[in-house]
LUMMAR-775461 format. One record per atom (N, C-alpha, C): x, y, z. Coordinates in steps of 0.001 Angstrom, whole numbers, plus 500000, padded with zeros to 6 digits. Example, Ala and Ser with C-alpha at 12.3 -4.5 7.8 and 13.67 -1.06 7.14 Angstrom:
BEGIN
513190494310507800/512300495500507800/513200496700507800/512850497750507080/513670498940507140/512900500030507870/
This chain:
BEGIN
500852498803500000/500000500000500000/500884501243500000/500776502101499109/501520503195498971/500820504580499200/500761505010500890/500277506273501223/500935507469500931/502304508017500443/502710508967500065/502150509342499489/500962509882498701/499967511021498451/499273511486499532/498472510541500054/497723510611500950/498232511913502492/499475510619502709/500694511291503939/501356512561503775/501989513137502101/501585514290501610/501020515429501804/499701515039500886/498322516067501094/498151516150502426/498452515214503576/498041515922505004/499207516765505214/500173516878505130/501185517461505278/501573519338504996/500622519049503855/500760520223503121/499049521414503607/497826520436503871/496833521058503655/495781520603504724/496598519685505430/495223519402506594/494431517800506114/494763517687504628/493408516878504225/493973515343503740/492814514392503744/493524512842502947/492370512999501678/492967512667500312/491479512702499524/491013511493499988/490120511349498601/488792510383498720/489447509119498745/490302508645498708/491639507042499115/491420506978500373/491146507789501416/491767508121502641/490157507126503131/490197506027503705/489354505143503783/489234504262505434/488673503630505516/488678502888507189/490048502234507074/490462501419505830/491778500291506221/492722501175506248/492727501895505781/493435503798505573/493808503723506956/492921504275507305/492368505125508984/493538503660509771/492905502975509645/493599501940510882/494578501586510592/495441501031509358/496951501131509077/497720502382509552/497119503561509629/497612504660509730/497377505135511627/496694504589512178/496413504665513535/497416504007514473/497651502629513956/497888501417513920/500032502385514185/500297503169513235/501227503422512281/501593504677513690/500557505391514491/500984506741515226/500896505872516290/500151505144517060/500326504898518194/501500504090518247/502218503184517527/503719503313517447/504913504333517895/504479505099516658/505450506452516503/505453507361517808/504374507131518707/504266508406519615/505361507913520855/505288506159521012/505617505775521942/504973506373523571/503529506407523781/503069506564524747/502069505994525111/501833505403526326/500866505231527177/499589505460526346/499251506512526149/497866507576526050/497853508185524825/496581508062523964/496936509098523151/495527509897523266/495097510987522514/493984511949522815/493441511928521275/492313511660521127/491516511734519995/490100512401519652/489885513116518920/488709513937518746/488488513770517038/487438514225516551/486921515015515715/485998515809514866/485870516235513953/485036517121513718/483222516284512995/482743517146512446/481523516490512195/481276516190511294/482268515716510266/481881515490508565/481116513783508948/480232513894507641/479707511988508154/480347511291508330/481611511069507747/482545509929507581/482921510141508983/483664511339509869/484410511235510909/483980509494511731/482754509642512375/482625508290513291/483264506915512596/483145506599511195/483623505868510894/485186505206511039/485727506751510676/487065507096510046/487593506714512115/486911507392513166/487244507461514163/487422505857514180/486473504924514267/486179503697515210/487892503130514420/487917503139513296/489020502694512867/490234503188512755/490297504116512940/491672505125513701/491731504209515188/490890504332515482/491411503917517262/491360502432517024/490967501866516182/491072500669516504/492529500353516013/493416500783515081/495119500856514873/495700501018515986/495012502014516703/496016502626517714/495281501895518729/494899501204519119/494672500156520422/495594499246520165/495517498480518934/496606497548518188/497451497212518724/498141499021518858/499417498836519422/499652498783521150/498655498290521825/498947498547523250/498518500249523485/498120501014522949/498329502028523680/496923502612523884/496464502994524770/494869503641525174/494671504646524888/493295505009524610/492708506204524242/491871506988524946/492076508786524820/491294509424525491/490522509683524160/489162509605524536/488386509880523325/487449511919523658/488006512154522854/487453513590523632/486652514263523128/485853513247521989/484578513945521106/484696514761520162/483567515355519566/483372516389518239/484033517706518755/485075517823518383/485967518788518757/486596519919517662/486593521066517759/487287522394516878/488933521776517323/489780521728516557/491129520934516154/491623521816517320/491407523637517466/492642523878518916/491781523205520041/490671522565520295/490695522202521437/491817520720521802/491911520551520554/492988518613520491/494495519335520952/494785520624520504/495960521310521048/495853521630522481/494859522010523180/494740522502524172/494833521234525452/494132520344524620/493840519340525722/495594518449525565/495896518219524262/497203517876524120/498575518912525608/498270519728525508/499484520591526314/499149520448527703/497390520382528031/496922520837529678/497139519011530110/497439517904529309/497389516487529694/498674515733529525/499115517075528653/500835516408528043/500306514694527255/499966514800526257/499345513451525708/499926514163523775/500019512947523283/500146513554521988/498827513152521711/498212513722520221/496666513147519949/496820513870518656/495497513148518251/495414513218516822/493488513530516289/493283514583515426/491742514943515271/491732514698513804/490524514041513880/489981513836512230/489410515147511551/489800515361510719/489253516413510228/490251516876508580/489438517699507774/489691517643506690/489262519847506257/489728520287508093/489829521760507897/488451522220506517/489245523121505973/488292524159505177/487690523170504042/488138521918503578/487799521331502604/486342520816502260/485837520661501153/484370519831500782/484019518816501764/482900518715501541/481994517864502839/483071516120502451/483302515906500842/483101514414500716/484905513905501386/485355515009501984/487377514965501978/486927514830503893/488418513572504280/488227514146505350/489965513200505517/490610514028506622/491893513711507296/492250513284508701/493701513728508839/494255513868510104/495056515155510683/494878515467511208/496678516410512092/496922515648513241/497901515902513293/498258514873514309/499221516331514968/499695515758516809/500696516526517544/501326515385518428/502150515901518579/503411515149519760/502352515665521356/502814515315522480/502635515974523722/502962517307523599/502275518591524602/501903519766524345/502067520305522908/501236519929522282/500814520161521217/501891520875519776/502979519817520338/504305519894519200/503730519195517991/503748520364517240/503987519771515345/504506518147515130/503770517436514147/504584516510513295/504597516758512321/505184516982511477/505617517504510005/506317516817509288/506171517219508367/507186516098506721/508674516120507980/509602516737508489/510275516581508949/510773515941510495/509445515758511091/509625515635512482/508340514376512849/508498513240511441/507376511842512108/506637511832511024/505994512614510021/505200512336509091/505587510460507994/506936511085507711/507411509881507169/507633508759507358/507536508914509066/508062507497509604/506179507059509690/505313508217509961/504368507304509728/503506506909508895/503616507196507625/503853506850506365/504179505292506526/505847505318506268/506308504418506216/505641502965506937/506044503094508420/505132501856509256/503641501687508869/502829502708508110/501537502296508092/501829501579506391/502809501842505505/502504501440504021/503332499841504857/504189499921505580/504554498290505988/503928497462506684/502745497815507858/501663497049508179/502733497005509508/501848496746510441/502134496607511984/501294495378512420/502129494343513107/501430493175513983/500418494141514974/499764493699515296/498526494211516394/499677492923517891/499824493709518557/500085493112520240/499459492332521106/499807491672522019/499043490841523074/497972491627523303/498217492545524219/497539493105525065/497172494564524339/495648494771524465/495160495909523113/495444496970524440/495217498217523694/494991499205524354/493383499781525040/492992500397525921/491453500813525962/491250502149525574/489655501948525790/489229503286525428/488582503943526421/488899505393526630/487854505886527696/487226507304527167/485989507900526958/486077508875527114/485988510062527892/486312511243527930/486366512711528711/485871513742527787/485213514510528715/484969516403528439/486103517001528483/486717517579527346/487497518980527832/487038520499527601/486067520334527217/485156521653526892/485347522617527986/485000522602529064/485082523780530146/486374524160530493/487879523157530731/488743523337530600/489352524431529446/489169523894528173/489366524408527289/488870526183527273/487814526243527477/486583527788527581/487667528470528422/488161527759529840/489121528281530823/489899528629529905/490499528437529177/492028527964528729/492556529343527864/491193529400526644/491058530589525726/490831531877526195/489994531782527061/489581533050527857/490676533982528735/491792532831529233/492925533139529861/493801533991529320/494219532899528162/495333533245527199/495310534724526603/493594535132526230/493528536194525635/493276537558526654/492937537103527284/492901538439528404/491551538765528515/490320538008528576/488735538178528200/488687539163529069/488684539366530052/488144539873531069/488404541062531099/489554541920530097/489236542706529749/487944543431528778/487798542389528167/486380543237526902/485402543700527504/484821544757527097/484025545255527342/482608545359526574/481193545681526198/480716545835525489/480763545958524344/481041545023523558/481155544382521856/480318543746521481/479880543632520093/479046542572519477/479743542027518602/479971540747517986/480479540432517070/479477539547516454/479731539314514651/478442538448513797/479378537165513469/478954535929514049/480182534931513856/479610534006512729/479721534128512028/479356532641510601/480564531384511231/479774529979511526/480412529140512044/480339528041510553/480331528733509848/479992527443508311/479677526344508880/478395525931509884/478642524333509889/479685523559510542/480451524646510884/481848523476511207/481732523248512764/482760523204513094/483245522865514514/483292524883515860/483514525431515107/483602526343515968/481652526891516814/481081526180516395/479496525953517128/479322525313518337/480734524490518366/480449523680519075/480347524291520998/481307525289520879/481466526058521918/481167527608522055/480998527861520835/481090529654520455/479913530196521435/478637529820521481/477577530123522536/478095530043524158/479042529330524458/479089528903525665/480576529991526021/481096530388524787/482681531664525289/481723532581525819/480948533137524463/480521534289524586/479359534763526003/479094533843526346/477958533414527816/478995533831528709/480684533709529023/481315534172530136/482053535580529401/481716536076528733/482843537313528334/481570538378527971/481710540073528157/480872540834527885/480664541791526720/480280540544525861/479902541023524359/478854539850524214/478012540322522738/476931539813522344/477508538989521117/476661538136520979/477254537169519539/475494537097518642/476030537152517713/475118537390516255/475636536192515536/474768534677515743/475217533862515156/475076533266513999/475682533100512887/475164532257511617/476020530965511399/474925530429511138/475215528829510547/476465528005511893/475656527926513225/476556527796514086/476081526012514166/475309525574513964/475010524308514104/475624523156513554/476777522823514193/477825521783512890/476806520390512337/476914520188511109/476674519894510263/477552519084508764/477654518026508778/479128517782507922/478767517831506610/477390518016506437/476923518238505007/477503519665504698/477595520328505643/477574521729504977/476812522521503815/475724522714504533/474459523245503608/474512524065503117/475222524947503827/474758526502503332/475877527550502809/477147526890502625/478078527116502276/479664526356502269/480266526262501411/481726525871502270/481853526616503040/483038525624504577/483482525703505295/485099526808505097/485241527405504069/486569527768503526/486350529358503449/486265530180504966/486001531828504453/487318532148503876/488752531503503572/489503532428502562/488747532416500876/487830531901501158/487191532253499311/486429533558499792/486153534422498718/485189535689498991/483607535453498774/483438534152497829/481888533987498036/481340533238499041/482800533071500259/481871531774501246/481541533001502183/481629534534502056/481984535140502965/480666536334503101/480151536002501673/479008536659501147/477769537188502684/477150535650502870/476377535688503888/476602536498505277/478085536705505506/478189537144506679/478441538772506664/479020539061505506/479231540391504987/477804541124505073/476617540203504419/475348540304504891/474587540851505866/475203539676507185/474775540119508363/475377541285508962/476679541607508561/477237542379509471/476905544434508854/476520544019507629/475305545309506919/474120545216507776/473224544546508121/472264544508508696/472364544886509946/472956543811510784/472991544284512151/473714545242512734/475493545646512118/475864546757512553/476543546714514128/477337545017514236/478285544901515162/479760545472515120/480180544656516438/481958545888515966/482713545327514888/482317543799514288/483104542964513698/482549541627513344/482829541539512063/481988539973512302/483299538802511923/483098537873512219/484785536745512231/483714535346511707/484503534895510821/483856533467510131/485350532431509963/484651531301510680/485825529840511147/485690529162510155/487062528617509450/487319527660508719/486274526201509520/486360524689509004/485194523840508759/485907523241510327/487314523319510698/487734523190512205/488045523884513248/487814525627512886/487868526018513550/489209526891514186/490378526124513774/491573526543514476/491974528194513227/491543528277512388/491563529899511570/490349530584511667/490569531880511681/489564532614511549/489657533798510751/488665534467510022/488800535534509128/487686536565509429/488264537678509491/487790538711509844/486689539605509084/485492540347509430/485038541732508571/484836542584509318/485703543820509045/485702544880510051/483841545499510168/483711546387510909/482465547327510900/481661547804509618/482593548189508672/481857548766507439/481909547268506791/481691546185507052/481406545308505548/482710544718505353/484278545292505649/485100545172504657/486319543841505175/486488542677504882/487216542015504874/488522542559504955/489335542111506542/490851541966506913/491606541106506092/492432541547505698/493417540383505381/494484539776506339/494723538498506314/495030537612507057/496644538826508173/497687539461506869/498556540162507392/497970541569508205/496858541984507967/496610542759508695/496175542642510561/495364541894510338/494970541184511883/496398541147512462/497081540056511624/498375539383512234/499180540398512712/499172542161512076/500194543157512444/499046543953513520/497977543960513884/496680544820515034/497364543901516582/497439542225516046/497813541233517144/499059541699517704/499884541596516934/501333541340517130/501133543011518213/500670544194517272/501279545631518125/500527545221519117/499084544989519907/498572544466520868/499454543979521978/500055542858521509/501166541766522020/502387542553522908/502594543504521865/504227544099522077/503764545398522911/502924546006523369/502130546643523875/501950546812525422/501883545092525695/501705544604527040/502796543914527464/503696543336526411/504564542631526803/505955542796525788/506305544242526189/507509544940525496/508867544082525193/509150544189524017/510404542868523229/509921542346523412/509139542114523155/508809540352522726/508967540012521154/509141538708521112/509438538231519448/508185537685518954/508042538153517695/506772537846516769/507108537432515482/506451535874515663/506166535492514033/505592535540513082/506081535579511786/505132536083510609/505315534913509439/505251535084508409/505218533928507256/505675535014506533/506492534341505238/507006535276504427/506050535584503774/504835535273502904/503885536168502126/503144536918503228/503214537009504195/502648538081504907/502903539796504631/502580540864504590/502659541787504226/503960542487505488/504417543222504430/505743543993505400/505247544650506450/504372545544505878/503789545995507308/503937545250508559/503478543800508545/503929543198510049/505257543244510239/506201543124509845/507629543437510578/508119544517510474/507180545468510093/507446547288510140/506759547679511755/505719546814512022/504919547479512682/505148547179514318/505837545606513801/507126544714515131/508204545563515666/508934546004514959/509998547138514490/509500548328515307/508689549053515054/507967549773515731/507623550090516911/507157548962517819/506664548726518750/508196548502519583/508895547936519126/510253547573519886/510018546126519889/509798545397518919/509677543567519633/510677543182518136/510592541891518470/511715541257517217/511017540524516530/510952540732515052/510511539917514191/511182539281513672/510089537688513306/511600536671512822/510097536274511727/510900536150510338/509953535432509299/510416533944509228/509265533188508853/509469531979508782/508883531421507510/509341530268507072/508196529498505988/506468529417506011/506085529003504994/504573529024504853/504314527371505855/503511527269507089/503127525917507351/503236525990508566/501911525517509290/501878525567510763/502952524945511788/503949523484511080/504563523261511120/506108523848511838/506312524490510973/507496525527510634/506886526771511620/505799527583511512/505461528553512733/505463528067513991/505151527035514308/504916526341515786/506755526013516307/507296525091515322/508952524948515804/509478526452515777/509517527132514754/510109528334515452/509681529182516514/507942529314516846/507395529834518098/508272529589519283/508894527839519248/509147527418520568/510511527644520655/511195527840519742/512933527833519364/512963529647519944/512424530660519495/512485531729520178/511252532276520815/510608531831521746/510407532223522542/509041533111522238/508457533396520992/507619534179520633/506427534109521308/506250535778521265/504291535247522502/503473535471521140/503760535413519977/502398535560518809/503280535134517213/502145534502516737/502586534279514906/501713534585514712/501523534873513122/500784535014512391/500696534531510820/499853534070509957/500156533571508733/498861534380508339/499160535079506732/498397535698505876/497348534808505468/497402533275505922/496266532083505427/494618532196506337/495361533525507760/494003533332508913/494413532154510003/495653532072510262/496015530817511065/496848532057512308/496805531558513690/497027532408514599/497756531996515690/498778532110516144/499573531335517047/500075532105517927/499692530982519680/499890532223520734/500966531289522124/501701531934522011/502460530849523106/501963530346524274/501094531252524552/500385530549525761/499509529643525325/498916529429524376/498173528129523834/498808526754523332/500556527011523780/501554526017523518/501834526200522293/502339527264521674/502229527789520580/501399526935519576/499920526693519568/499364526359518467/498278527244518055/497857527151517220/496951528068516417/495399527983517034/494406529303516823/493165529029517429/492595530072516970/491502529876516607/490533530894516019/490088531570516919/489539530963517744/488570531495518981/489480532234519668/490728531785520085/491424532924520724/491787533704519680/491843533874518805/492571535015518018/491578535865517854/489617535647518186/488589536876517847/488711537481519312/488849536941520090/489280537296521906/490205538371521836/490872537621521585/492386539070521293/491546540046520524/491055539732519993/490783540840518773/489275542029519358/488479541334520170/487731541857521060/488400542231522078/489486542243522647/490397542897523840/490906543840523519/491781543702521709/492457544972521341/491204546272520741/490009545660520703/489339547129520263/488728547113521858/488747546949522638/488021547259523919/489015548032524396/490325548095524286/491372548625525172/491660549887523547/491556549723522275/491756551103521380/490341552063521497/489604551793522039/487984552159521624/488027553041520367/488145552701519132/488073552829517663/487362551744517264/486325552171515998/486304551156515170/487197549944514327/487192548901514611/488340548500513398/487969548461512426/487068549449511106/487580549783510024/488686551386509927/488282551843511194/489139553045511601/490722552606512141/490624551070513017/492023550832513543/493168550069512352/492186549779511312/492982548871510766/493832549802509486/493498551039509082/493727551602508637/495720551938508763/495615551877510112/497489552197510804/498289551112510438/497354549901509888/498306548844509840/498385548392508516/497488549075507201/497603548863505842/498297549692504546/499834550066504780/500106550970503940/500317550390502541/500428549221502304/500566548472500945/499424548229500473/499763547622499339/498345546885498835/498817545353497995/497813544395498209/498659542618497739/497689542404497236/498508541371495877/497708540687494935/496484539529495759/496704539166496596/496035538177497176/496500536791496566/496574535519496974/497214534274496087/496420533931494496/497291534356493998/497071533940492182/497506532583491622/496425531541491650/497434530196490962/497458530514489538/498356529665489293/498437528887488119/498758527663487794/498053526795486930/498291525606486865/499548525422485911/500190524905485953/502070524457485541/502527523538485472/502371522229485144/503033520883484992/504697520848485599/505530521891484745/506877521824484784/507041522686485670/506941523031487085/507001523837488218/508064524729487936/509471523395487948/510728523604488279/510808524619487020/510682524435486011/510796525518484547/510545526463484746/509278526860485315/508655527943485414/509312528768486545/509492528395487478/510411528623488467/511797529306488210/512362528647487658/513765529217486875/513555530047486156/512484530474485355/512110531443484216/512076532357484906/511270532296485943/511117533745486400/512112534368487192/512825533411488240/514213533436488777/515257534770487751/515227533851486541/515943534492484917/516250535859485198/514594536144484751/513980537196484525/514362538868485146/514136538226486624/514281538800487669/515677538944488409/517127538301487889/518122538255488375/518850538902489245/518763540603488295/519415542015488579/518764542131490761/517866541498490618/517232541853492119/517433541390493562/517159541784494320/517722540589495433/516722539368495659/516982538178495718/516291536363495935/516766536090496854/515758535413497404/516226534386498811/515196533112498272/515450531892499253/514715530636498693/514680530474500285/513888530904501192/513278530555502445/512765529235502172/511239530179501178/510650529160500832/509635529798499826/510105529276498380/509680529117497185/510760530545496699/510605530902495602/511298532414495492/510474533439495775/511392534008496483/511505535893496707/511736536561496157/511237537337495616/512416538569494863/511673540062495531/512547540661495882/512465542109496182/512730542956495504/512100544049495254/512543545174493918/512481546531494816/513012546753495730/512706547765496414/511576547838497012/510616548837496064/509325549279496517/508279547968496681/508608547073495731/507483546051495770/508410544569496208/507592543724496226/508370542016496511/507164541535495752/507618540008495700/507129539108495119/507485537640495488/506248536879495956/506734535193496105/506153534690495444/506699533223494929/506133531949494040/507027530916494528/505551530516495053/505912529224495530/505040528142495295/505580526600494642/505192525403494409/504092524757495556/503202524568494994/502354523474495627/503343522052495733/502602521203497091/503520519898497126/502393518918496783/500890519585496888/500094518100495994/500138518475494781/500041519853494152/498917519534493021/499760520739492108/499940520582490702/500915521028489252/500295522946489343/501198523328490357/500641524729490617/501207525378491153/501639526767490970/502126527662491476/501769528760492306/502075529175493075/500470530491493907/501874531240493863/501050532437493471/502395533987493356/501284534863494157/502129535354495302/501629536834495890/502170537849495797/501930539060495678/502403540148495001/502460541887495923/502803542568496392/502728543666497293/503416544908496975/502872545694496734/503375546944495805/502873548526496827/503597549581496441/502442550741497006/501291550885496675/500533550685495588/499480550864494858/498810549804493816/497715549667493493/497067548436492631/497782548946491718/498380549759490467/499003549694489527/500243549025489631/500528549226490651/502132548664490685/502190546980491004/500598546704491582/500775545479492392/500066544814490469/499344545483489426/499216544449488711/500273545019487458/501203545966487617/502091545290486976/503474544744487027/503418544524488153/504345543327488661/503786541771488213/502194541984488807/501900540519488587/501497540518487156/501972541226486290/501790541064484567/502841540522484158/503872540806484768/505125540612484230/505184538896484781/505412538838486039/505357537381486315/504316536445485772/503621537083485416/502387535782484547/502629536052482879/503203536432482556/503958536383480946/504956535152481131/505569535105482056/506690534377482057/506147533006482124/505387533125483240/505288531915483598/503772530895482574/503418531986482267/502829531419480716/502939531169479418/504655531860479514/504779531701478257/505616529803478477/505700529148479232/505963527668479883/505241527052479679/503535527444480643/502346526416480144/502130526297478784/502396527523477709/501939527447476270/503192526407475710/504363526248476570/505493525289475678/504977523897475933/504303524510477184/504043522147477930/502744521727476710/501518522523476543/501223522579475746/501182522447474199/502578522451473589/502859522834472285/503241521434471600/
């Protein structure tokens, strides 16, 4: 059995496709409760139909191996982080994030809620699950637990609730997992919640689960015209991202929040170090800079933000994807705490945030542009070419800086595609930069073509 697609695509995106099956699930269960080498492991997940299935046979791998299970229910993925760090347990949640109802996966973490990544266990469990594992004498059990109230504790802490004051926010829960608790934050903190589509649901009726698209975002843009809260925030299909619409209607971008957080951060807790992702907008390490804290950029991948969170010490990351990372949450990502923060920092600016966000947007970005590309590596070098005279770095994918503007392109690891983001002073400059890089890199697809 050859899971390297499968082991892959989780790697890169959260998700297993439609391969990703029960003998799947339990070779691959079978494959972590090995790899973790512990006692205990912690298991949850979200509400797509398949999950119960996908669950009974996940745990039934990982009993296999001798090792027992905390079963901790239909869970938003930071609560599997939360309960991972407050139990010291590694664990693993089914779920298939922002993706279509018919896709569903894994993430997996070490104890306090350390990354496994293509570099740090993905492969090895790959490997043991494509080689098959004897099942042991003695199975492992199952028990389950609540961490829900723990958890409510946990977020509320981290972010400083108890500061907010009179806020409303309009939350679109797409169906997913962030329903599961969102009524029960907002019941201990003093703001009102305006809820849509909070009832998880794995059909997902009424929209994808994916607010980085602009038409999943429609409905809530909606509500937040109508009702006229301070902000309305809509959760990816698990919950652990969240995406913003300020007061007037108008959609945050992922680098903007990430630079409102970070000055917040550095605010209360002077030098401190803050992470960013390289397509994130400069502004966040202008605005780090600023404040007096240290910015360190890192690669695109929760992965890579979480090991460097813990390597220096950072009390905040941020990724332009809507992914949010807070050291006190063991540096893992969380939606729910990141609208907390975000209800603390306008309770303590008393401004609107279409008025606050204004200090933190002096650029303007293409937003991610694919293109489909067979010959990556070609296209890649072409534009490399092109662009020589300039300064490149290969963090991760190419950079090029031209002074006033930058530019990244970087390779997909499932699928024959390139995503270029683009950041200029002005939309003229930002589309003709991205004119120039899509000549190039089309004049490739027309050769694969030819």
């Amino acid at each position: 059995m050859d899971l390297s697609n499968i082991i892959k695509a989780y790697d890169v995106r959260g998700v297993f496709p439609d391969e990703f099956n029960e003998e799947t699930a339990t070779r691959i269960g079978a494959a972590f409760g090995a790899f973790v080498d512990a006692d205990e492991v912690l298991v949850g997940h979200d509400c797509r139909l398949s999950s119960p299935a996908i669950r009974d046979a996940l745990i039934d791998g990982i009993t296999s191996q001798g090792v027992d299970v905390r079963f901790i229910g239909e869970i938003p993925t930071d609560m599997l982080y939360y309960a991972s760090g407050a139990l010291s347990l590694p664990g693993v949640v089914i779920t298939a994030s922002h993706n279509p109802a018919q896709y569903n996966g894994l993430k997996f973490c070490q104890a306090h809620a350390a990354p496994i990544g293509a570099d740090t266990g993905l492969e090895d469990i790959r490997r043991m699950a494509e080689e098959g594992l004897d099942a042991v004498e003695v199975r492992g059990t199952v028990r389950e637990e609540s961490v829900v109230e723990g958890y409510i504790d946990h977020v509320l802490r981290v972010a400083g609730a108890d500061g907010i004051s009179n806020l409303t926010v309009a939350a679109d829960g797409g169906n997913g997992m962030a329903g599961v608790v969102l009524a029960r934050v907002f019941d201990r903190i003093d703001a009102e919640l305006i809820g849509l589509y909070l009832e998880p649901d794995g059909a997902f009726p009424n929209h994808p689960a994916d607010p980085l698209r602009p038409e999943n975002l429609v409905d809530l843009v909606a509500l937040v015209d109508a009702e006229r809260p301070d902000f309305g925030v809509a959760f990816d299909g698990d919950a652990d991202r969240a995406f913003f619409i300020d007061d007037e209607g108008v959609p945050l971008p992922g680098s903007t929040t990430t630079a409102i957080i970070a000055d917040w951060f550095l605010s209360t807790q002077p030098g401190s170090t803050i992470v960013y992702n390289l397509i994130c907008s400069r502004a966040v390490p202008e605005t780090v800079l600023a404040a007096g804290g240290v910015p360190v950029r890192t690669k695109v991948g929760h992965s890579y933000i979480k090991q460097v969170m813990a390597e220096s010490g950072a009390v905040f990351g941020g990724e332009h994807s809507g992914h949010y990372y807070f050291r006190d949450n063991f540096n893992a990502d969380s939606g729910i705490t990141a609208m907390l923060v975000l209800l603390r920092v306008l309770s303590d600016a008393r401004v609107s945030l279409s008025e606050l966000r204004r200090r933190y947007e002096p650029y303007v970005q293409s937003g991610e542009i694919n293109f489909d590309v067979t010959n990556k590596e070609e296209a890649d070098a072409s534009v490399e070419r092109a662009f020589e005279r300039y300064a490149v770095d290969r963090l991760d994918g190419l950079t090029v800086d031209l002074g006033d503007r930058w530019f990244n392109l970087r390779p997909s690891n499932t699928e024959s595609v390139l995503r270029l983001n683009v950041e200029a002073p002005d939309e003229a400059a930002v589309g003709e930069l991205v004119a120039m890089v899509s000549v190039i890199i089309q004049s490739v697809i027309i050769k694969e073509e030819s």
